[in-house]
C-alpha positions as CSV (number, residue, x, y, z in Angstrom):
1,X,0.0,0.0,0.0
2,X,1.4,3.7,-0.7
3,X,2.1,5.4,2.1
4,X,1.2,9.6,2.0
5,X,3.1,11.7,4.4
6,X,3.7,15.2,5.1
7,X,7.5,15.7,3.6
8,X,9.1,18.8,5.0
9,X,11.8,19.8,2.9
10,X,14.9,21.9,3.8
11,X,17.8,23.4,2.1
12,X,20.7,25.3,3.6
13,X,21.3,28.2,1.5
14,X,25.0,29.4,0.2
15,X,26.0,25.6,1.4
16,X,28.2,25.1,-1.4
17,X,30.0,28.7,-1.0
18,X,30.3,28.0,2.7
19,X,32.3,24.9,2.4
20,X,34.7,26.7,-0.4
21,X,35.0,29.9,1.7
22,X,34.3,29.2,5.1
23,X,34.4,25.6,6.2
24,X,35.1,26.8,9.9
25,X,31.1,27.2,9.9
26,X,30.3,23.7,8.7
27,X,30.8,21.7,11.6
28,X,28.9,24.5,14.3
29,X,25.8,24.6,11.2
30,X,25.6,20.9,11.4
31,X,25.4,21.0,15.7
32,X,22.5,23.5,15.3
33,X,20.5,21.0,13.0
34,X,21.1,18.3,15.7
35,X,19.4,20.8,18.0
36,X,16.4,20.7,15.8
37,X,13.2,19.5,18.3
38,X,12.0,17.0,15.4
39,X,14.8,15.0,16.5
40,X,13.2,14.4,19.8
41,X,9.7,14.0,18.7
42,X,9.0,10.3,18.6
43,X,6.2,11.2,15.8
44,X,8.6,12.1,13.1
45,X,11.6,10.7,11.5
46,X,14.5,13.2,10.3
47,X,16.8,12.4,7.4
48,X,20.0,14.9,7.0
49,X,22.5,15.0,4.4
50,X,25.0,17.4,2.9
51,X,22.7,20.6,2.8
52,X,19.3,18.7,2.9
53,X,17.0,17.9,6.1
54,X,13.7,15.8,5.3
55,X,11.3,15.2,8.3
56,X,8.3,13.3,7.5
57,X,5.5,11.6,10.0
58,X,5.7,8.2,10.7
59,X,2.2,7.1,11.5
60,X,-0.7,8.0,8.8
61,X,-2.8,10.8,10.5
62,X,-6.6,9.4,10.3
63,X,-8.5,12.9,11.4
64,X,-8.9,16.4,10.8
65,X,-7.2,17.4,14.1
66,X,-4.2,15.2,13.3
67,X,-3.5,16.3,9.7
68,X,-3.5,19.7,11.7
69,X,-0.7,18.5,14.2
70,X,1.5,16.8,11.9
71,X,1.1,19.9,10.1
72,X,1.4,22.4,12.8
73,X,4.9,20.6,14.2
74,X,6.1,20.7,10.9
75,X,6.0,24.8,10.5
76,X,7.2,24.4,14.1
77,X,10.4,22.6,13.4
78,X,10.7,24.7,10.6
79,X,10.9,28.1,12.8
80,X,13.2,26.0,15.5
81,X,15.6,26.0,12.6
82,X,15.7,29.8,12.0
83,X,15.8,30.9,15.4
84,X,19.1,28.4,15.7
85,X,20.5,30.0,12.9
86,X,19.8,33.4,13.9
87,X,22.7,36.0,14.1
88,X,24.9,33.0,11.7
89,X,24.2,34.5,8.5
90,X,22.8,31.4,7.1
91,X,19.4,31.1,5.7
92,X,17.6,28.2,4.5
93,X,14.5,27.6,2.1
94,X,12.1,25.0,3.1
95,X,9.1,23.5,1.3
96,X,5.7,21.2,2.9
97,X,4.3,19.1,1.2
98,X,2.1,15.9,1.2
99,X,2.4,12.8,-0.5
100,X,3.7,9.3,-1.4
101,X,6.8,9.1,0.4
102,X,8.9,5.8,1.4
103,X,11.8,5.5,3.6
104,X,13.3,2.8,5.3
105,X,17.2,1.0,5.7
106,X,18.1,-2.4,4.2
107,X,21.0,-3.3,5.7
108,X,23.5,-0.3,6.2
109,X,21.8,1.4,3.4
110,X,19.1,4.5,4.3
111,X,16.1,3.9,1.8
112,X,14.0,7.0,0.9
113,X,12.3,7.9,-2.4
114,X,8.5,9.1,-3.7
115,X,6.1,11.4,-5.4
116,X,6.4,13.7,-2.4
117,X,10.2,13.9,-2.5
118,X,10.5,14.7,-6.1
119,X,7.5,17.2,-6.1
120,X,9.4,19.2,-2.6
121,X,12.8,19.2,-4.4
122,X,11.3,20.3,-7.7
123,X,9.6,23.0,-6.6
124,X,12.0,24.1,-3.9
125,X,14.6,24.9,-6.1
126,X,12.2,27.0,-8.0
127,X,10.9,29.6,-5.5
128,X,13.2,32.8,-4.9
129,X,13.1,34.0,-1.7
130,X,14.4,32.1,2.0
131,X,12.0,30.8,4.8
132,X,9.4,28.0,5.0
133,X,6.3,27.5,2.2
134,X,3.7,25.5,2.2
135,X,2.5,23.4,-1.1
136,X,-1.7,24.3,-1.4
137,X,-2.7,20.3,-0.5
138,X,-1.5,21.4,3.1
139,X,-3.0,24.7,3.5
140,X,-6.2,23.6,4.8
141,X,-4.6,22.1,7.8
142,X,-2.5,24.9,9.1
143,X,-4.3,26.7,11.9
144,X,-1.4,29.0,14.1
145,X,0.7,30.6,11.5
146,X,-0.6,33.2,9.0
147,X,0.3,32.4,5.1
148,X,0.0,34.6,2.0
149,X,0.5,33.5,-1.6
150,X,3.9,33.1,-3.2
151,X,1.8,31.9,-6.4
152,X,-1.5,29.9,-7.4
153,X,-0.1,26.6,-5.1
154,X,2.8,28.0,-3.1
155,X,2.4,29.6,0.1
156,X,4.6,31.7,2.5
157,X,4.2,30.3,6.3
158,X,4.8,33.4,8.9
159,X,6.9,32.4,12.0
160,X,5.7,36.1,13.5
161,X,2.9,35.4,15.5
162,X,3.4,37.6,18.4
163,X,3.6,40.4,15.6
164,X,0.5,39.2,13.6
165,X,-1.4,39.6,17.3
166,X,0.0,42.9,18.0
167,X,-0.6,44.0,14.9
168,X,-4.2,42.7,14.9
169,X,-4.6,43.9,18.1
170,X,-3.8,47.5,17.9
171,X,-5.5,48.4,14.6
172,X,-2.0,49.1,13.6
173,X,-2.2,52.4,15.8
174,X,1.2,52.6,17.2
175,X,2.2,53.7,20.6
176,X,0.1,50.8,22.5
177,X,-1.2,50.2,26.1
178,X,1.4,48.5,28.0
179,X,-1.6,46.3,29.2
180,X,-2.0,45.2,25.9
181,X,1.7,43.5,25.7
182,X,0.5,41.4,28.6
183,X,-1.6,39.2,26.6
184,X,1.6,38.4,24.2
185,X,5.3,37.1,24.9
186,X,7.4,40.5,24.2
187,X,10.8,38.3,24.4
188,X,9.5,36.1,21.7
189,X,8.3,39.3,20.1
190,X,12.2,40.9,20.0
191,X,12.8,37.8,18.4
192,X,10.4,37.9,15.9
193,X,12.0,41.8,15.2
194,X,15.7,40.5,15.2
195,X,14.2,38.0,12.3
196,X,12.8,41.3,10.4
197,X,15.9,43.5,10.9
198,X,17.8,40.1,9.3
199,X,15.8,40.1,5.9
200,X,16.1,43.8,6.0
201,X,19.4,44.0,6.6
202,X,20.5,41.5,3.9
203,X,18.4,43.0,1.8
204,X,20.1,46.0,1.7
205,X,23.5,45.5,2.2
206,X,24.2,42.2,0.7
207,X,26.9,42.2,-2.0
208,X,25.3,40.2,-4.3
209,X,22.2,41.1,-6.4
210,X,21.3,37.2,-6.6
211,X,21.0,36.7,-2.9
212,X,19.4,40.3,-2.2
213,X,16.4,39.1,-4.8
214,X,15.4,36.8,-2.3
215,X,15.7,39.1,0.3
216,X,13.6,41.6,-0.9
217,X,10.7,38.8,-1.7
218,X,10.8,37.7,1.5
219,X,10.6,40.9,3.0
220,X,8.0,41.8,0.6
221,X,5.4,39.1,2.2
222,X,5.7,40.8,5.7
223,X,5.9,44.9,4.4
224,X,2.0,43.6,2.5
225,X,1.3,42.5,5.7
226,X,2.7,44.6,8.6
227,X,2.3,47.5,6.6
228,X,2.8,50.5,9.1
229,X,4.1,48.6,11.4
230,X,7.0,46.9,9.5
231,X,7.6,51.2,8.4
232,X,7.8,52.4,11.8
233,X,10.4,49.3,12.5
234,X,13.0,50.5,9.5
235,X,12.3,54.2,10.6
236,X,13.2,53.4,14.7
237,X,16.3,51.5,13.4
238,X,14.2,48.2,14.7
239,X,14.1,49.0,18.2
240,X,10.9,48.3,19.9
241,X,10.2,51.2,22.0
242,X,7.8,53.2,19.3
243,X,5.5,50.0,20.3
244,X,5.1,51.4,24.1
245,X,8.0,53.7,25.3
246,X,7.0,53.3,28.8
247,X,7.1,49.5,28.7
248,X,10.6,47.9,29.9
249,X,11.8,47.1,26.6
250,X,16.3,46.3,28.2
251,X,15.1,43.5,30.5
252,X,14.7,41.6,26.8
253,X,17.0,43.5,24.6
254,X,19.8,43.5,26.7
255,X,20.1,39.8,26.4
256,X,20.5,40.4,22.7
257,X,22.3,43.9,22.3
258,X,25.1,43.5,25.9
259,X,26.1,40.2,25.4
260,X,28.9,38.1,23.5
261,X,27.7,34.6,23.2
262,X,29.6,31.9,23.2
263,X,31.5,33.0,25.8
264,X,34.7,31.1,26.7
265,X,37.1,30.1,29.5
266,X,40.2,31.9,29.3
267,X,42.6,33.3,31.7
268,X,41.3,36.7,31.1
269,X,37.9,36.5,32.0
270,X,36.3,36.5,35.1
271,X,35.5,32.5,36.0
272,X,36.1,30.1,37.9
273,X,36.6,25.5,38.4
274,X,34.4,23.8,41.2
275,X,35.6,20.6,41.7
276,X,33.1,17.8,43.2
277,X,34.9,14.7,44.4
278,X,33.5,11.0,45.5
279,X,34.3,7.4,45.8
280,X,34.2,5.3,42.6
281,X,30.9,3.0,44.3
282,X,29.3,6.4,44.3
283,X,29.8,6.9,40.5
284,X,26.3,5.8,39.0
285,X,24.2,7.3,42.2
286,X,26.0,10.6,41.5
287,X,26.0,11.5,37.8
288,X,22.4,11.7,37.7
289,X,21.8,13.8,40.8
290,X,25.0,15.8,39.6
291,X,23.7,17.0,36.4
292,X,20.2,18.2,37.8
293,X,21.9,20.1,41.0
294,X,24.1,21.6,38.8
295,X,21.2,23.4,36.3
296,X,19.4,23.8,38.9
297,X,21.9,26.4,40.8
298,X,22.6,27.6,37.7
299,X,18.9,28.5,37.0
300,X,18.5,29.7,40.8
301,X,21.5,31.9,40.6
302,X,20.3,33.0,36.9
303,X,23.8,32.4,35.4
304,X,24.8,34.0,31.8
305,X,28.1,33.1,30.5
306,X,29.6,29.8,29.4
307,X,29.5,26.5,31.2
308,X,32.1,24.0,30.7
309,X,32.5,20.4,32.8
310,X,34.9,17.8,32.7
311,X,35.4,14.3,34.2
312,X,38.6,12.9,35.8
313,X,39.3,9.2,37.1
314,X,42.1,8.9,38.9
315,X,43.4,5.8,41.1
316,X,43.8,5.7,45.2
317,X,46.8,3.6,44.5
318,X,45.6,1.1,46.9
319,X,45.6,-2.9,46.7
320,X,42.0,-2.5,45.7
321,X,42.6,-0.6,42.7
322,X,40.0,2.4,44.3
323,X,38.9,5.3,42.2
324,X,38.6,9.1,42.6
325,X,36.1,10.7,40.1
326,X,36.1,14.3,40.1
327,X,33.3,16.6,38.3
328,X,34.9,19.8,37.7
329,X,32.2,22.7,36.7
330,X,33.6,25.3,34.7
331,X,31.9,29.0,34.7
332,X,32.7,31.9,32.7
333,X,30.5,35.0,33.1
334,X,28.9,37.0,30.1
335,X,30.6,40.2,29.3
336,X,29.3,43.4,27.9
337,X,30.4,44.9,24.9
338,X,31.4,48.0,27.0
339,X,33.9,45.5,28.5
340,X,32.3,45.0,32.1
341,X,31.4,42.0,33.7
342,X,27.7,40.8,35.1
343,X,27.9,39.6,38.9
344,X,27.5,36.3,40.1
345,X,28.1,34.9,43.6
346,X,30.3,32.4,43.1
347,X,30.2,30.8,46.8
348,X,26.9,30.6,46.3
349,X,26.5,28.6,43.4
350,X,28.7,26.1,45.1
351,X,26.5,26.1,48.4
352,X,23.4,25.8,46.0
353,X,25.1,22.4,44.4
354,X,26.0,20.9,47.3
355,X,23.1,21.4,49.1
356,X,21.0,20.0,45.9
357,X,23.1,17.0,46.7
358,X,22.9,15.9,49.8
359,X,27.0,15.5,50.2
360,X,27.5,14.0,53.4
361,X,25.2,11.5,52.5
362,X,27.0,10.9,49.1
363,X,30.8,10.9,50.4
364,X,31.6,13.8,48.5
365,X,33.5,17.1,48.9
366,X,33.6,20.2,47.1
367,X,36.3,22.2,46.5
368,X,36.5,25.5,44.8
369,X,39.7,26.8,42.4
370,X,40.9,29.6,40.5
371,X,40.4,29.2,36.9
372,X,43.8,30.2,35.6
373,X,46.2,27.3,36.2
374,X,43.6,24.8,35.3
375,X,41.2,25.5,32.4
376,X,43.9,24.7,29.8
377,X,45.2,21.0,31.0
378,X,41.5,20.0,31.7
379,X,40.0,20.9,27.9
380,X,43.1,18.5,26.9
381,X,42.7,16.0,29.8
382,X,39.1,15.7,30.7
383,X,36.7,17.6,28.8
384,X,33.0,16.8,28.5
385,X,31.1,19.2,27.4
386,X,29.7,23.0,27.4
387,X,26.6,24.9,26.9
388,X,26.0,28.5,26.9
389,X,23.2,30.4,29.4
390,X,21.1,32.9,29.4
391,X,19.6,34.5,32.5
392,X,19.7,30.8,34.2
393,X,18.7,28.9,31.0
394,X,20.7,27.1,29.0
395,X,20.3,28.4,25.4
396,X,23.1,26.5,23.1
397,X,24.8,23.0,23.4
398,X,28.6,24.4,22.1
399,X,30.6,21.3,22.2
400,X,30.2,17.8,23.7
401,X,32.1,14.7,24.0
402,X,31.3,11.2,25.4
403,X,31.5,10.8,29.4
404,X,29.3,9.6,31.9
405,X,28.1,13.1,33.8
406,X,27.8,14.6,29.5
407,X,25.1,12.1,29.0
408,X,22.9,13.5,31.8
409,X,24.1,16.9,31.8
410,X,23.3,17.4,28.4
411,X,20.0,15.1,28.3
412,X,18.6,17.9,31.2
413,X,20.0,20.7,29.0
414,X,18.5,19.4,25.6
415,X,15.3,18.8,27.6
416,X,15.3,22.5,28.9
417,X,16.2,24.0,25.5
418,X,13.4,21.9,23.1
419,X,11.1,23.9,25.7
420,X,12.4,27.2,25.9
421,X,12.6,27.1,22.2
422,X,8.8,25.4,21.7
């Protein structure tokens, strides 16, 4: 029996150029697609390759309302995508469609092929412009984004929903209530803006006349929409505030205009190593318990900067052949661009770990080092892992490697992020 899917279709943009000219951004693109949330989603089954990501449901959808979920996770993915690759200068186009599709692996060999397949990379390839569109057999199906027409069967999906509500909402009559941003997310909302100022940006300044023409469609779809709203945003240099000056607009924007993310260890910033030591028959109670103690300080203590951690085994030198494992945490605080430093109690983070632990009870101790003389030998040594914070949440995984305390520090993290991101 055929089998008719939902095929969602994606292609990196430039991918070609960026392996010729830039190869250093190869390896960080590919982590971000490995961040995607339809690799977690037990519905769907993700295919990448070279420049190409296919997600298509696995089980056939039998009603209304789940044609309208597999449909709706499918923008949703989509949009996860662009908000990883914000700020990277990398764009992708991505197509949805429904139809025959076939995948599955005979032997070591990964089996895909169908109507649906050839249809999204046919017509893919012929649309001009970046961002996610939707083939007309779907369109009936999609209920929280807004589309408009790219032609008679080809629609343009909108991730801006906090701006369609605004918009909506204040008859496009611009300053607004501050009670009215209550009943929206403004940090989504910047988003959404930083997305806008992106298109704009590239469409204006980018060298090439190719790569502006897309630009300019795509920017073309939300200008028909937005109308005076998408003016007043080029004319206030995209800052927020002609929305409602009196609102609190830096509690959100300084996340995005202070900050230099990734941060990194290094001698000259400000940062430090807490080391967490136990018994080797403590190993398997503690890594779990480690991992969660260790977000949750960081999320208490609402920590922005880098986090790094590393394991180390090292022998009692005994008859026995007993083990020392140590957990180093590694914490470097965000800096500003105007070159100072956010605070963070230190101490106090430590206390906050410990305490999540239960030590005496576990047989460990704590102990809390200068960065300087150690950062170095333990990326070499021992390194597992880092992720990047924001405000106490952990935003992007930056490097991991295999270790006992990386699989559930990392698991927690991923967790965290699919639903920060949702």
């Amino acid at each position: 029996m055929k089998k008719v899917r939902y095929l969602l279709y994606i292609d990196i943009l430039g991918f070609s150029n960026l392996v010729k000219e830039s190869p250093e951004k190869i390896a960080p693109l590919y982590h971000e697609i490995s961040m995607m949330n339809c690799h977690s989603d037990c519905d769907f089954e993700t295919i990448v390759f070279s420049d190409t990501i296919l997600i298509s449901n696995i089980g056939m959808p039998l009603t209304e309302s789940h044609h309208t979920g597999l449909v709706t996770f499918m923008c949703e993915f989509a949009k996860h995508l662009m908000l990883l690759l914000q700020g990277s200068g990398i764009y992708f186009r991505g197509f949805l469609t429904c139809g025959e599709f076939e995948r599955y692996r005979l032997g070591a060999t990964e089996c895909f092929y169908g109507d649906a397949l050839i249809n999204a990379y046919k017509t893919e390839k012929a649309i001009n412009s970046i961002g996610l569109f939707l083939d007309s057999n779907c369109a009936r199906f999609i209920r929280t984004f807004d589309t408009a027409f790219y032609d008679d069967r080809i629609l343009f999906v909108f991730f801006t929903q906090n701006i369609s509500w605004l918009v909506k909402s204040a008859s496009a009559a611009f300053p607004v209530d501050p009670i009215l941003l209550q009943d929206c997310d403004p940090g989504i909302l910047i988003e959404e803006i930083l997305i806008l100022e992106d298109i704009y940006h590239k469409m204006t300044h980018h060298p090439e006349r190719k790569v502006r023409d897309k630009f300019v469609i795509a920017w073309s779809f939300f200008s028909q929409k937005y109308g005076v709203f998408v003016q007043r945003l080029v004319e206030n240099d995209f800052s927020p505030r002609f929305i409602c000056p009196e609102y609190d607009w830096e509690q959100y924007s300084a996340k995005k205009e202070n900050f230099l993310f990734p941060s990194r260890l290094n001698p000259e910033r400000s940062g430090y190593v807490i080391t967490f030591s136990l018994n080797d028959g403590d190993r398997l109670e503690f890594k779990g318990p480690m991992a969660t103690s260790v977000l949750t300080a960081l999320k208490q203590r609402r920590f922005t900067g880098l986090c790094e951690f590393y394991e180390d085994v090292s022998n009692f030198g005994d008859e026995n052949g007993a083990k020392e494992i140590l957990y180093r945490v590694g914490l470097a605080l965000g800096q500003s661009r105007t070159g100072g430093e956010l605070e963070f109690d230190w101490h106090r983070f430590e206390k906050d770990v410990c305490d999540g632990l239960d030590l005496p009870s576990l047989g460990l101790s704590a102990t809390f080092l200068s960065e300087i003389s150690l950062v170095e030998g333990l990326r070499e040594m021992s390194f597992c892992g880092a992720v990047d914070f924001e405000d106490g949440g952990p935003r992007v995984i930056v490097a991991h490697q295999d270790s006992l305390i990386e699989s559930d520090f990392l698991r927690v993290a991923k967790r965290i992020i699919y639903w920060w991101c949702r």
